[in-house]
N, C-alpha and C positions, 0 to 999 in steps of 0.2 A: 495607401494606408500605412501609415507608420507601425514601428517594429513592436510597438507600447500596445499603439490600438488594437493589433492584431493577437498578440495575446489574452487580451481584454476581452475580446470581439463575442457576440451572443448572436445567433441570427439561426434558423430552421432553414437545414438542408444547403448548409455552407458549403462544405465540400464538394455537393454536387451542384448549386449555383455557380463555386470558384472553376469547376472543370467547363462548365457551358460559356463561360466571361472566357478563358482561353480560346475555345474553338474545339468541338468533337466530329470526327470524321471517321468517314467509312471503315476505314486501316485500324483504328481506335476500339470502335465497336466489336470486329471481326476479335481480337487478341482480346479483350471485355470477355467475351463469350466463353471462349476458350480458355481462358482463368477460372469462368467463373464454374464451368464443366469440372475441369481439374479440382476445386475445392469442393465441389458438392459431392463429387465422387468419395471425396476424403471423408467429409463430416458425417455421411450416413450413418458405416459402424461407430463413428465417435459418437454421435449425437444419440444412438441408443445404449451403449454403453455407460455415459455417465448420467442419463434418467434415473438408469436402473442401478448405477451407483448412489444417485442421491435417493432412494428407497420411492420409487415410484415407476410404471409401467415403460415400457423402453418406445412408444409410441408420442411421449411428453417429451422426449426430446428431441423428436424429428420435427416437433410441433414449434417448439422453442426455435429451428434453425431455420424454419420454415418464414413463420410469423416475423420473432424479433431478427432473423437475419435479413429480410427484405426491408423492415419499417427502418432502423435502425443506421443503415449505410444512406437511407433515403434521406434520412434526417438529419443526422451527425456533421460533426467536423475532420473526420479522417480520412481521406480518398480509399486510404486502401484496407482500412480495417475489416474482417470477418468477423460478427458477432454468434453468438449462439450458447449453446451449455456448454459449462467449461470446468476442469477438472479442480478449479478453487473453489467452488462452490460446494462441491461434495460434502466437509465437513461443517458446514450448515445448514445446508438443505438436508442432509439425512435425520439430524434430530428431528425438524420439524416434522417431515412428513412422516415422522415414528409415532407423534404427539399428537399430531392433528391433521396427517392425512395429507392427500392433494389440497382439499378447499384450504387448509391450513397454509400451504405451500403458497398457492395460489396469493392467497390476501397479502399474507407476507412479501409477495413479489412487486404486488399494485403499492406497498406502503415506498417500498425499497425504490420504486420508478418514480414515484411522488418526491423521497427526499434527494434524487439524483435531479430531477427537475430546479428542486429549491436550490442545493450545491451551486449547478449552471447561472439559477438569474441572481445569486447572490457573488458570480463571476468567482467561485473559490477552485475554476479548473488547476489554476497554477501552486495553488497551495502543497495542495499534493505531493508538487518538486520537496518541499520540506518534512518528508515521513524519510529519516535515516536507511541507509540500505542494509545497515543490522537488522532493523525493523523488516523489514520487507523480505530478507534473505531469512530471516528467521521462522518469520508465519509461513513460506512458501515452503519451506522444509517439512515445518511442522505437518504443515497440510500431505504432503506427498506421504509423510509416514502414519500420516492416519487413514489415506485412501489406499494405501499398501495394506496395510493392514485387514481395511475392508474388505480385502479381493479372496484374502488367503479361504476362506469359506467356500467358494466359486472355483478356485484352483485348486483345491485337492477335493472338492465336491464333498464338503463334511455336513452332515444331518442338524441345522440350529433351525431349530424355530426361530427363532428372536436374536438379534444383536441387541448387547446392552444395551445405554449412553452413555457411559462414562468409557473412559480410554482400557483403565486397569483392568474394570469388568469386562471389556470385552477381549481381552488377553483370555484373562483366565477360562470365561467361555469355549474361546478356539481350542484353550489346550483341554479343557476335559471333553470336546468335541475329538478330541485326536482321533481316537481309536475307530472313528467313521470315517477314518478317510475312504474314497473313493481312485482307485488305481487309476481308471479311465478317465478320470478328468483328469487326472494329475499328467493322464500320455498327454492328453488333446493341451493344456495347459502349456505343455515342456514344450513342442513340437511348436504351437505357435509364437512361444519366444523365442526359439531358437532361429524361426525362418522370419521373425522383427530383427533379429541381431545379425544376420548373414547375409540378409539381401541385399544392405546398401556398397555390401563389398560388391555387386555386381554393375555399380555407376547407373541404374535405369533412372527413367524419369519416374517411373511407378513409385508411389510414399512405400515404407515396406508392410505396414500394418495392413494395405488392402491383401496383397497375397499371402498374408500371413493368417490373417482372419478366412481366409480362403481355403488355404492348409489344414487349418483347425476345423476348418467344416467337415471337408475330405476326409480325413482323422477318424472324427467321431460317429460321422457317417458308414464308416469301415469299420469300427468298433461296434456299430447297432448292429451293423451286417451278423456280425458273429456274435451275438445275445450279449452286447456289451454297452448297454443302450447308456447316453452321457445326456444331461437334462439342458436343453435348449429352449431358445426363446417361445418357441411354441409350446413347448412342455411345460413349460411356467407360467404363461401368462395366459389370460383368456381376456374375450369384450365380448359384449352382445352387438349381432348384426341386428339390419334395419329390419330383418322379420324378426328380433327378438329371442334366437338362438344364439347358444353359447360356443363362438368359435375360437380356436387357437389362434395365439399368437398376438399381431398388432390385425388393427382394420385398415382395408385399405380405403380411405374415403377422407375426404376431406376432414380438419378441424372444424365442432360447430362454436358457435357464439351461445356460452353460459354464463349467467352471473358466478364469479370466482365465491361467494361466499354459501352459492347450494350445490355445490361440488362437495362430493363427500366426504368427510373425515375421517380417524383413524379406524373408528368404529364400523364407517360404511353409512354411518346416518348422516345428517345432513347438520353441518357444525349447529352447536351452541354457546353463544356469546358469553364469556364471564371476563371478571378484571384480570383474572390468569394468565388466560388466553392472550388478551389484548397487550398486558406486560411481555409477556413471550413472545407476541409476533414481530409486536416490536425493535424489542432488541434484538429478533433476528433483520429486520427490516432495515435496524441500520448496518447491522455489518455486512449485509447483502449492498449496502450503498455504497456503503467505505471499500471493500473491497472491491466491488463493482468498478467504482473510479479512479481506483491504483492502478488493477487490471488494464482498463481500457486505456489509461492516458500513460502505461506503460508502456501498454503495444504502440502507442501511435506514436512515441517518442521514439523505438526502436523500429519503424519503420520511415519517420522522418531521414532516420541515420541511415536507409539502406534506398534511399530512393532520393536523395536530395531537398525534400519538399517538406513544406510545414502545416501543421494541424492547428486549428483552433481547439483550445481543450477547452473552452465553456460551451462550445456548440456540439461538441464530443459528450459533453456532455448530460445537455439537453436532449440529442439524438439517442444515449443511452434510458434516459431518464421514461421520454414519450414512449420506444421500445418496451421496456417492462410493464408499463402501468396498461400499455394494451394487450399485449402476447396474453398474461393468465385470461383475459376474458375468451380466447381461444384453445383454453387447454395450457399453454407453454408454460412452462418454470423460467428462473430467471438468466438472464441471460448476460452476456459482456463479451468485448474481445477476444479474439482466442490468437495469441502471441504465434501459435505455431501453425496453423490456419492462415492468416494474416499475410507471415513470413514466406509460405506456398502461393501463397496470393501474389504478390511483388515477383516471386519466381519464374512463376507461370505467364506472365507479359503484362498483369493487370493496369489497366491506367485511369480505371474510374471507379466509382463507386458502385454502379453499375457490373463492374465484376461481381461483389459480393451480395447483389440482389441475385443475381443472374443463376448463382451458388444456392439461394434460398429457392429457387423453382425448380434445379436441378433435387433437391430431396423432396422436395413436393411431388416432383414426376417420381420419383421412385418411393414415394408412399401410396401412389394409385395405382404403381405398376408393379411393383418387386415384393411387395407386403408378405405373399406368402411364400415366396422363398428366403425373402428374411428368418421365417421362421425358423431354417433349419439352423441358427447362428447358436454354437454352443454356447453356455454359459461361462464355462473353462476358457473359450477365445476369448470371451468380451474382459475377464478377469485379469489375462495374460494383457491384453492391450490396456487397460486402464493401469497394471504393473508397468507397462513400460511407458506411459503417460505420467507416471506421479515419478518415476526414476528423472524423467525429462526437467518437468516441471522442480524438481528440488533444487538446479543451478549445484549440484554436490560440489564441484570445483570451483565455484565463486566461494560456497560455504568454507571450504577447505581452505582455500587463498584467504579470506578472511580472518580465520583462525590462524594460521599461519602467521601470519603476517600485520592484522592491522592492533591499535592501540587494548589496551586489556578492557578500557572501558567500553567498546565496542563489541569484542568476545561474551562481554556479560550483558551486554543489551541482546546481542544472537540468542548467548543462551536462553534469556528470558521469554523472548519471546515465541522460540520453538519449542520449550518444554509447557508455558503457559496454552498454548495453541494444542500442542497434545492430551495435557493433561483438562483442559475447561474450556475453552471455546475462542473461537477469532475476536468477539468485543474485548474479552478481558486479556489475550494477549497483545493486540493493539492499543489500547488506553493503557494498559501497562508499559509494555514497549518504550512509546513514545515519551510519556512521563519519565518512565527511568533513564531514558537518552538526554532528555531534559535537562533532567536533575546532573545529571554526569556533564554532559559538557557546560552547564553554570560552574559547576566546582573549576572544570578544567582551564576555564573563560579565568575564573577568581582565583586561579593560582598562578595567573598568567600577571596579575597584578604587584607589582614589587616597588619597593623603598629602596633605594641608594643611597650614600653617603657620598655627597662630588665634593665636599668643601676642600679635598688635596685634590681634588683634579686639573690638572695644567690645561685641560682642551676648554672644560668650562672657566673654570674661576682661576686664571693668571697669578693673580695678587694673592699672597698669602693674608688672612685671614685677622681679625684681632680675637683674644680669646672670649667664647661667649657668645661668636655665630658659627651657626653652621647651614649648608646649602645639603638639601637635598633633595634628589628628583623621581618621580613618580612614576614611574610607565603602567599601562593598564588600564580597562576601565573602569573608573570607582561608582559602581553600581553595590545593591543590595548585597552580593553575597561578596565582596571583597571591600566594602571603603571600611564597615567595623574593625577588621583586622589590618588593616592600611593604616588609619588613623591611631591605634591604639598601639602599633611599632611606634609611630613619628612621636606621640606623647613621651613615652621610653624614652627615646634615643634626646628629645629635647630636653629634657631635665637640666637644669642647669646651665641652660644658656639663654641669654637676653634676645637674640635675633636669629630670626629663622626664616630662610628664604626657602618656598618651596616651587621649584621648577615643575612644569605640568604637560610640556610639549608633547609626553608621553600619552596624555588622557585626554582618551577621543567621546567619553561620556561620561557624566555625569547624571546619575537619576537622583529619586526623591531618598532613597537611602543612602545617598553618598551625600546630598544635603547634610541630613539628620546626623551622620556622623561628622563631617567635616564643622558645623556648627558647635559638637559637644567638644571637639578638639580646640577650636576659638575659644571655646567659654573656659577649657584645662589651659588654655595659653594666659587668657585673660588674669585669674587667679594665680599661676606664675610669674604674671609680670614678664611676659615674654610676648616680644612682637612678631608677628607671623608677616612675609613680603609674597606677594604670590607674584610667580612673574611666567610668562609666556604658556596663555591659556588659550586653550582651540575654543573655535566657533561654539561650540555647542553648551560646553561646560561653561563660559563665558556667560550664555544666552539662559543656560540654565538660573546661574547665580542673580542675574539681574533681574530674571523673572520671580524669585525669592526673596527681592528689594535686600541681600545683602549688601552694603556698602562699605567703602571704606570709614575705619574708626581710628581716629588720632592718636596715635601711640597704640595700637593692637594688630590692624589689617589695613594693608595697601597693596595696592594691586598696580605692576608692570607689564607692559609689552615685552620687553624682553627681562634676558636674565644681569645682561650688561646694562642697562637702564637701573635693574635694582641693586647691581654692587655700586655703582655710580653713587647711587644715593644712601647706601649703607653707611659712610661717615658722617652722613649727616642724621641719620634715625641714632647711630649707637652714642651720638653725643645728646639728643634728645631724649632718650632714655637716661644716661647720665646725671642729666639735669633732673630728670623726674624720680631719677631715684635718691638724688641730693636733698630734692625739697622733701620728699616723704621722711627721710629722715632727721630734719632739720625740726619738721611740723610736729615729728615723733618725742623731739626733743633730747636725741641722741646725736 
């Protein structure tokens, strides 16, 4: 398969078709396994951790690593990606499911797997390459300090009812919350970031968030001991078991098969359809997609680069796409690579895609087995680890190096888009974003555009001159936002001279506004009585002009191969003009 087709390439269950066409063997399998251990062990407290970040039961995202982590690796184009809930999603899913609940969640998830689907067979995996890394470096910041912010309620255990939606409000919430802080969550809090931050000075294979989160049990468990009781998953959450008793915590028992839209909403009733709603789900639906597919086709680039090997990103992203629209019918919220998951993945020996199934039955056994000692998972831990999950996830030192260091019109696409992302939501700092990077590097393209003056240049034009021409050269591409200001120098600068040779070698295109303007420059030359010579034009701009039926006009425009072709013939146009401007005066009767 060529390196074109292969990018291009759509096909169900690529990755794991492309490792069967190699050859899997015994040796293959055994290291599979043992990856796929190693990351499920990881993803448990993660995968209830950010449920219960995106404002929903911490039992939905074991469901989520469960479901879309097996369908997903099954389907896709990445060998070694790990999907499941991921710490970008937090400040989208949590509006929703503040607004409309799980079922709210849920539909929104099936809309967002539907236009990940369409992405894939409309083959736009690679587009994606073109979202600037301001862009990207900016929402993923933004994101971290809005999931930072979330936790602070959970880490000092302060009394809210309610998180606003908007960013400001929910500042000023926390601070007049203040005075409820809670001592004991804030030890269980400190204590678990402290034993995330000091463990990996001990070289283990162990991630440090499991013993950390282990810590923080130990902790708070010794603070009940002594009537110092810190609110854990059991203490927060409740389900009804299958006799229809209300027990703590998560259930242990399989996800069932519900329709995503008689799941209940914010209310606890069972949604009701309006145009609101369906506006809202929407546009969460798509920046659950667009994200979705940064995300995933991020990770599989960044593990292409740590394993040698390559990903199809349309079948990556039909794999994501079929993933989400089936997971909510089982409970799951939505789901996408997880960059740091993924990256333990490749660590740990993984060689197939089959590690990261392997991973999704690994939480499934410890949702039928560990359920109720999950329960005892402080709140204050799961806070502290999603703090040092969104510190991760911000890239701070790209962000920094950026700032530092890259163009100012880049500085202000960053800014844009992490304070847009803070302040209103991922659609409107992405369509923003990108637009404003847009818009900047067209300016930076059209100021890249320049007029010369070579008619003394020795390298081009040898021969000096007669008075009344002048040569000069173009570099640039005279498109929309530079031929106006390109042609309206050369009018200027031509005043008062009969012959005008414009060298092009420089301009690698011509659009329909470099047309538009290059014609009202003819039409200023024409009424001058000034003949324009074009000489040494690229393929394109050439292809352009002919396709506009411009031709040449006898005493106005003529077009050369080179620029020595049209000095050659310059004694002969400026005596032609001569003539013509002999007889207009003669006809004049002067």
């Amino acid at each position: 398969m060529s390196h074109r087709a292969y990018l291009f390439s759509l096909r169900i269950a690529h990755a794991l078709r492309e490792t069967a066409a190699e050859g899997y063997h015994r040796q293959q399998l055994y290291k599979d396994v043992m990856a796929g251990i190693s990351v499920g062990i990881i993803a448990i407290p993660l995968a209830m951790a950010l449920a219960i970040a995106s404002g929903v039961p911490p039992q939905y995202g074991l469901y989520t690593a469960i479901i879309a982590g097996f369908i997903i690796p099954l389907c896709g184009g990445s060998r070694y990606s790990v999907s499941g809930p991921t710490a970008a999603f937090v400040v989208i899913l949590y509006p929703v499911a503040q607004k409309y609940g799980l079922g709210g969640l849920l539909l929104a998830t099936m809309l967002s797997g539907g236009l990940l689907v369409l992405m894939a067979t409309l083959r736009l995996g690679r587009f994606i390459e073109y979202i600037p890394e301001a862009v990207t470096l900016g929402f993923t910041a933004g994101i971290a300090v809005v999931i930072a912010t979330l936790q602070i309620k959970d880490l000092f255990g302060l009394q809210l009812a309610s998180m606003p939606e908007h960013y400001i409000e929910k500042l000023q919430a926390l601070l007049l919350a203040a005075d409820t802080a809670h001592w004991p969550s804030l030890v269980v809090a400190t204590v678990t970031l402290l034993t995330m931050l000091k463990w990996p000075k001990l070289n283990t294979a162990v991630p440090a968030h499991l013993p950390a989160v282990l810590v923080g049990t130990l902790a708070a468990l010794a603070l009940g001991w002594f009537d110092f009781p810190v609110e854990t998953i059991g203490s927060r959450f409740q389900y009804t078991d299958i006799t229809g008793a209300i027990a703590a915590g998560i259930p242990d028992m399989l996800p069932s098969f519900i329709w995503p839209w008689q799941q209940a909403g914010a209310d606890g009733s069972v949604l009701v359809w309006s145009s609101q709603m369906a506006k809202d789900l929407l546009a969460a639906a798509f920046a659950m997609a667009m994200l979705g597919a940064i995300e995933s086709l991020l990770c599989a680039v960044v593990l292409d680069g740590m394993t040698g090997r390559r990903h199809s990103a349309n079948s990556e992203l039909l794999g994501q796409g079929i993933g989400n629209l089936i997971t909510p019918f089982f409970g799951g919220i939505t789901a996408t690579a997880a960059i740091a998951r993924s990256a333990a993945n490749v660590k740990a020996g993984a060689q197939s895609p089959l590690a990261a199934m392997i991973h999704a039955l690994v939480v499934l056994l410890a949702l039928l087995v560990l359920s109720k000692w999950l329960a005892y998972l402080p709140m204050a831990a799961m806070a502290a680890l999603l703090l040092m999950v969104a510190w991760n996830m911000s890239d701070a030192g790209k962000a920094l190096h950026l700032i530092n260091t890259a163009p100012r019109s880049d500085i202000w696409v960053f800014s844009v888009c992490f304070s847009f992302t803070v302040l209103f939501d991922m659609v409107v700092a992405i369509t923003c974003g990108i637009i404003f990077a847009a818009l900047l590097f067209v300016r930076e393209v059209a100021e890249m555009t320049k007029v010369s003056d070579v008619t003394d240049s020795p390298k081009l034009v040898p021969d000096k001159l007669a008075d009344g021409i002048k040569v000069f050269r173009i570099s640039g591409p005279l498109f929309f936002a530079a031929a106006d200001r390109v042609f309206a120098e050369l009018s200027a600068l031509c005043k008062g001279q009969h012959s005008v040779v414009l060298v092009m070698d420089g301009v690698s295109v011509l659009d329909a506004g470099g047309l538009v303007a290059l014609d009202k420059f003819i039409s200023a030359c024409d009424h001058a009585n000034c003949q324009i010579l074009l000489a040494d034009l690229q393929f394109q701009p050439l292809k352009t002009l002919a396709k506009a039926k411009i031709r040449p006009v006898e005493g106005l425009l003529a077009f050369y191969p080179t620029l020595t072709e049209a000095l050659k013939d310059l004694p002969t146009r400026e005596q032609q003009w001569r003539d013509a401007e002999q007889n207009t005066l003669q006809d004049s009767g002067l």
